[in-house]
Residue frames as a rotation matrix with the C-alpha (Angstrom) as fourth column:
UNK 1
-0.676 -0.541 0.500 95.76
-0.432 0.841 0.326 102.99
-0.597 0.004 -0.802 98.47
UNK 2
0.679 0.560 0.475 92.05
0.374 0.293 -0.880 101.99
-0.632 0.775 -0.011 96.53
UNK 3
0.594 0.333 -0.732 93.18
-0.420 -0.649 -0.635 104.00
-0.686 0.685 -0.246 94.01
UNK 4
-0.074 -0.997 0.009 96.52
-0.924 0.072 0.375 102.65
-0.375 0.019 -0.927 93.82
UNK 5
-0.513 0.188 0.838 94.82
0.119 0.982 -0.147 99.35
-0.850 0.024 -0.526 93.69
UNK 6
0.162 0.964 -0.210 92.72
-0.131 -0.190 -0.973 100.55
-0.978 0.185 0.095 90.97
UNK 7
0.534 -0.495 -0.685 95.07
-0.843 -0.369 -0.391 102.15
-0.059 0.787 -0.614 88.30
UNK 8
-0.677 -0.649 0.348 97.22
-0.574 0.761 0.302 98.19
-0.461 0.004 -0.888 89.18
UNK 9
-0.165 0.450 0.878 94.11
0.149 0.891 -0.429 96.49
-0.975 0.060 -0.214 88.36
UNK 10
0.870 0.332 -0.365 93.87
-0.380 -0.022 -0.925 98.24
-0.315 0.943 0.107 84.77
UNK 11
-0.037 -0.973 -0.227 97.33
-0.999 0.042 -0.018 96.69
0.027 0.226 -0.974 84.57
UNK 12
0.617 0.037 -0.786 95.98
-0.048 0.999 0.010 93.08
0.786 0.032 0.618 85.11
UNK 13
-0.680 -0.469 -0.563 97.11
0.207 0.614 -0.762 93.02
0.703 -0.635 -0.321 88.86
UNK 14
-0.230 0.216 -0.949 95.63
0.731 0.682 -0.022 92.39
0.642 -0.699 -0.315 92.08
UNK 15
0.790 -0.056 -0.610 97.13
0.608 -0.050 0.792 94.66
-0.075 -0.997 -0.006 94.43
UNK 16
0.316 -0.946 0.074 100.42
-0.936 -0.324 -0.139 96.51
0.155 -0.025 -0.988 95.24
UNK 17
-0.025 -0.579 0.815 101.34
-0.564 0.682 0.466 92.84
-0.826 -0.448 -0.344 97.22
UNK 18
0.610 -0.247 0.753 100.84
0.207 0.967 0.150 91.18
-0.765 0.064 0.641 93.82
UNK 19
0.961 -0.274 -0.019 102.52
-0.200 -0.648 -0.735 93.81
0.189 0.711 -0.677 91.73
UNK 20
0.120 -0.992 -0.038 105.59
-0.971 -0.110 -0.214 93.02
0.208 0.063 -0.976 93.80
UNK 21
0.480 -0.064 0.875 105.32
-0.197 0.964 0.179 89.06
-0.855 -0.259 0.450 94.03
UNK 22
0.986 0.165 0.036 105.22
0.044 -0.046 -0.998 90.02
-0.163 0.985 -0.053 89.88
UNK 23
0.793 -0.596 0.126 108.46
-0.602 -0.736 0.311 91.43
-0.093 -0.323 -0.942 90.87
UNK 24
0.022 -0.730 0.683 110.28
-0.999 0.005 0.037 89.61
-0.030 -0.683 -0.730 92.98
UNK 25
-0.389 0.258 -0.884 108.74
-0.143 0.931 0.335 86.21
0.910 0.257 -0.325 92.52
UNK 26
0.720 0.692 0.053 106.64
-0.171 0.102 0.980 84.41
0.673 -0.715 0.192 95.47
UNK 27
0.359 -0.602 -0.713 109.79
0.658 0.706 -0.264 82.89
0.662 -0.374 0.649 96.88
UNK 28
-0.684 -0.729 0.018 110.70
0.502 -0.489 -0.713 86.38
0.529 -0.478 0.701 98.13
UNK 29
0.189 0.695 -0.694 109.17
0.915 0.132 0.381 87.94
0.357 -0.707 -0.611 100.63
UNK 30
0.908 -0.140 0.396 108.89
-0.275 -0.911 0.307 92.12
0.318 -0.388 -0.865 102.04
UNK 31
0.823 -0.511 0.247 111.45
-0.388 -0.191 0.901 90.96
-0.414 -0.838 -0.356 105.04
UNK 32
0.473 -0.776 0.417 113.66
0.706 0.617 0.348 89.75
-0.528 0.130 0.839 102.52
UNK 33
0.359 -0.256 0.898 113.92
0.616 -0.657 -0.434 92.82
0.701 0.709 -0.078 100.48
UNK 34
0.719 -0.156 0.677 114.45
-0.379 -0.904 0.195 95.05
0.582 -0.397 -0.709 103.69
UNK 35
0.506 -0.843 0.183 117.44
0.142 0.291 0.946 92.72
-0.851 -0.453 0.267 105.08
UNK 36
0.034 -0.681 0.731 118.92
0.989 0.130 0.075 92.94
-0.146 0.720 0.678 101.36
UNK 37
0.628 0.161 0.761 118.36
0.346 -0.934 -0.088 96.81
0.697 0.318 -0.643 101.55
UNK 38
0.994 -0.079 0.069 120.06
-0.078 -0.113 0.991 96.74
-0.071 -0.990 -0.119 104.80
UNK 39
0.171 -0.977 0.128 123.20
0.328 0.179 0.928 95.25
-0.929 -0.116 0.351 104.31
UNK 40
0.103 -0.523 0.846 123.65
0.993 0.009 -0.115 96.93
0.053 0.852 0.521 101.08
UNK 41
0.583 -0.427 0.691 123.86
-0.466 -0.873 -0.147 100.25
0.666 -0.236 -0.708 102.69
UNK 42
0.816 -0.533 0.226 125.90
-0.123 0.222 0.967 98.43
-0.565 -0.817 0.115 105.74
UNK 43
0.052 -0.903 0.427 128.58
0.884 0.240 0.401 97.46
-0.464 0.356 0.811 102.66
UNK 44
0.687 0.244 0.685 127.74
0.352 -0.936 -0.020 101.10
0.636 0.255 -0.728 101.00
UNK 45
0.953 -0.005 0.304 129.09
-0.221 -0.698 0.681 102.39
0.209 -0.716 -0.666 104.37
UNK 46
0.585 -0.773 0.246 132.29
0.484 0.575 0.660 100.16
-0.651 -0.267 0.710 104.54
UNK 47
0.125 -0.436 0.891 133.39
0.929 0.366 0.049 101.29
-0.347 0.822 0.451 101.37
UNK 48
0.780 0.468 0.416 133.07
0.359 -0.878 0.316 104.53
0.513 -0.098 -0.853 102.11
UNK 49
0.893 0.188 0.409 134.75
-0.279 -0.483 0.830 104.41
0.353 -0.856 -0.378 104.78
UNK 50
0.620 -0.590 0.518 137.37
0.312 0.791 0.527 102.86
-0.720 -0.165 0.674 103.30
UNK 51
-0.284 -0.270 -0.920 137.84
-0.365 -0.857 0.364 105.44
-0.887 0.439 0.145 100.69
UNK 52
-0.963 0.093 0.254 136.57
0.270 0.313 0.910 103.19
0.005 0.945 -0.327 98.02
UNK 53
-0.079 0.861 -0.502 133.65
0.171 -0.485 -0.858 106.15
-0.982 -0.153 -0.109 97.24
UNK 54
-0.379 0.289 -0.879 132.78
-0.920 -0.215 0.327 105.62
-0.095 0.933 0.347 93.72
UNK 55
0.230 0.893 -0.386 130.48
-0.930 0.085 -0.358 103.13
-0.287 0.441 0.850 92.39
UNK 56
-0.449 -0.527 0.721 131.07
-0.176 0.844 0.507 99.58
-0.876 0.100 -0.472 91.41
């Protein structure tokens, strides 16, 4: 993880946590990205399971 932190700072960040604030903006937050990961496999799976298996 130093390293990781290293090779970010020759990039003109912080961290990894401000690499993805850079990201995501401040407003968002880890536990928001892993409820929007959630329910986009939870509709992933509907559709599936609905026969609508191809891509949108």
């Amino acid at each position: 993880m130093i390293k990781l932190n290293y090779i970010l700072q020759g990039f003109g960040f912080r961290d990894f946590k401000d690499l993805l604030h850079s990201f995501f903006g401040y407003t968002f937050s880890i536990l928001f990205i892993k409820i929007d990961v959630i329910m986009l496999l939870i509709f992933a799976t509907i559709h599936f399971l609905f026969g609508f298996n191809h891509f949108f």
